[in-house]
N, C-alpha and C positions, 0 to 999 in steps of 0.2 A: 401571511399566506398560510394557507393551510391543506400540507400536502397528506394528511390523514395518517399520520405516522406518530401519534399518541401513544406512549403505551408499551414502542416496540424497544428490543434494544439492541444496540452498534457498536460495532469494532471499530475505532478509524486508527488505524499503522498512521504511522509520522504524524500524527496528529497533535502535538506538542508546539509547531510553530507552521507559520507558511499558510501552504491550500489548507491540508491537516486539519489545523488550529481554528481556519474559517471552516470548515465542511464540519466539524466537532460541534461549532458554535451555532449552527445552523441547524445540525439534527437536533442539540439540547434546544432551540428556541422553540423547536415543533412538539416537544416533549418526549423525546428519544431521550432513554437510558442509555448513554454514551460511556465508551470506557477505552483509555487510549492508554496503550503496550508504548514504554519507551526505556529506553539505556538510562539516561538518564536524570537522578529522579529530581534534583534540582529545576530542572528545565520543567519537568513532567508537572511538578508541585506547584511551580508559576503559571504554566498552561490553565492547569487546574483550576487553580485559585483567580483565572481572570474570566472563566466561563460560569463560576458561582452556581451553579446550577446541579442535576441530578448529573454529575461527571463522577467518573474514578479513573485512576489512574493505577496502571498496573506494573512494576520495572521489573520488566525484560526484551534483551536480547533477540527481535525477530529473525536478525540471520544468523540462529545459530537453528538446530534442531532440538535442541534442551532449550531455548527463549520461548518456542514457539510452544511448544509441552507446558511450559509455566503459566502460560498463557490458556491455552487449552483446558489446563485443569482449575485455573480459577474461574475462567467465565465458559464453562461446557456448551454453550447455547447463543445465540446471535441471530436476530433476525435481518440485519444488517451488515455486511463485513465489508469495509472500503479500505482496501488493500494501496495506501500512498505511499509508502515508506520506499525511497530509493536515495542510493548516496555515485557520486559521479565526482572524477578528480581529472581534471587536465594534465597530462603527463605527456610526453615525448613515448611514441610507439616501443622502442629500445628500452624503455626506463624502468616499464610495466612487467612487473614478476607474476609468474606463474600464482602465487599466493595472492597477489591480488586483482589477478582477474577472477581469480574462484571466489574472492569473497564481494565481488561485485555479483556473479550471479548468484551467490548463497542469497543477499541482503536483495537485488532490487528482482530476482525471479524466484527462488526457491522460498522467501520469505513469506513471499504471499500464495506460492503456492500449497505449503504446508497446511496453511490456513484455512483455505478454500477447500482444501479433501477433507479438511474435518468437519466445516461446517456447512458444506454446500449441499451433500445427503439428508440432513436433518430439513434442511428448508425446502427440500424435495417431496419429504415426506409431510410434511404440512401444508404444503403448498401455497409457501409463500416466503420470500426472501430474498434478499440483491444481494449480489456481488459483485463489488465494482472493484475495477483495479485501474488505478489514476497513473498516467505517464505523461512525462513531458513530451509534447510535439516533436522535442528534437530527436525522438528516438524514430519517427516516420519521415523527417527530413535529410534531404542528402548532402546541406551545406549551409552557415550556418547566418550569411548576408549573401549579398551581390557581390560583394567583395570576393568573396570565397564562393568560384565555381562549383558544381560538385566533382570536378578531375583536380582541382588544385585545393580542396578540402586538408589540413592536414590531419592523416591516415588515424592516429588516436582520436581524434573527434569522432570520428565517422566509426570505427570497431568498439570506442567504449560504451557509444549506444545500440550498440549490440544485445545488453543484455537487460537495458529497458524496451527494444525493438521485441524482446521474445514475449514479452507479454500481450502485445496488442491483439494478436488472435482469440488472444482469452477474454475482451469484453465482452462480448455475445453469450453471454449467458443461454440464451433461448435455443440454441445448437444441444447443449448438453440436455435440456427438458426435453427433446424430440428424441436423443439417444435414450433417453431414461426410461421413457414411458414402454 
């Protein structure tokens, strides 16, 4: 297939293993300069090393705001950013501390938001560039079988996709080109 994206080059966040890993291995097969941000570099280096291709890999920290600065200042430019990178833990509603719900929105909304302010102006001004931010369904779904109504859902499933839920409004990229202009 050839989706005419020769040439260009991508961010893909979580791109190490999973969708990531395919969506990585997918733009390299088009001939996208691909370069995937990850903690770490063990995982990153086998990522790597199984896509063989024009890949880099870069190790840092997206949900931190110094990850994302590291990141920023080795690749300044992107004409791609596929913003996947999110982490989700099952816990008991009671169990979940104030520190980690902050670092669930640091890592699956702040992450990719950081990202997108930086490089979503440049692609503006060339006029041309995606930005895509990948979520799982379950963060638009209210319960998670047939088994589980959405009243008898239990309540941590349903508020920890909360802060995969805050992203979905931001795939529409073509909202912000009509503010822009």
């Amino acid at each position: 297939m050839d989706l005419q994206l020769k040439g260009k080059k991508a961010i893909v966040t979580g791109g190490s293993a999973g969708i990531g890993l395919a969506i990585a291995r997918m733009l390299a097969d088009e001939g996208v300069e691909v370069t995937i941000p990850g903690r770490n570099s063990k995982k990153l280096n086998e990522a790597i090393a199984s896509l063989g291709r024009a890949v880099h890999g870069i190790e840092a920290d997206l949900g931190s705001a110094a990850g994302a600065m590291k990141l920023i200042k080795q690749v300044p430019e992107t004409d791609i950013l596929v913003n996947n990178l999110g982490i989700y833990e099952s816990k008991n509603f009671a169990d979940i501390t104030d520190e980690e719900w902050l670092r669930y929105f640091e890592v699956n909304l702040l992450g990719g938001i950081r990202l997108a302010r930086h490089y979503f102006p440049a692609m503006l001004t060339r006029n041309w560039g995606r930005v895509i931010f990948v979520s799982s369904e379950a963060a638009a779904e209210t319960h998670i079988c047939k088994a589980w109504p959405p009243h008898r859902m239990p309540l941590p499933s349903r508020l920890s996709r909360s802060s995969s839920t805050s992203i979905v409004p931001l795939r529409s990229s073509s909202e912000w080109r009509k503010k822009a202009k």
